[in-house]
Each structure stands twice: as C-alpha cells, then as structure tokens.
C-alpha positions as CSV (number, residue, x, y, z in Angstrom):
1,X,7.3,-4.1,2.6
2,X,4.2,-5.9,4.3
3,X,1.3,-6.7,1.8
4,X,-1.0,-6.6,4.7
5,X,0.1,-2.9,5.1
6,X,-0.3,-2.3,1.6
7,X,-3.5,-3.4,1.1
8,X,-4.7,-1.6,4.0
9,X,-3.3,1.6,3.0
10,X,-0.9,1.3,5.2
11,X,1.9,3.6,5.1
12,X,5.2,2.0,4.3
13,X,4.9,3.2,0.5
14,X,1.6,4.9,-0.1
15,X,2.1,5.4,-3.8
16,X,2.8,1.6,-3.9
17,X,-1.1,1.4,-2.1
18,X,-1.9,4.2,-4.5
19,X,-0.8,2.3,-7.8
20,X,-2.7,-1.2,-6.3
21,X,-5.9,0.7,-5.7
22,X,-5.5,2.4,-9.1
C-alpha cells in the first residue's frame, strides 16, 4: 500500500483512506 495513495484518497484500499480521514 502507498501512503501517498492513501492520503490522497487514492484507491488501493479506500476504507483504509476512509478510517484515516475518520
């Protein structure tokens, strides 16, 4: 998973983006 992705929503796990946004 890239944290770059993740933080920017995305879309390798979107509830993972979900859950950091929460």
């Amino acid at each position: 998973m890239k944290k770059i992705g993740i933080l920017s929503g995305g879309g390798d796990s979107p509830a993972i983006n979900a859950a950091i946004r929460a």
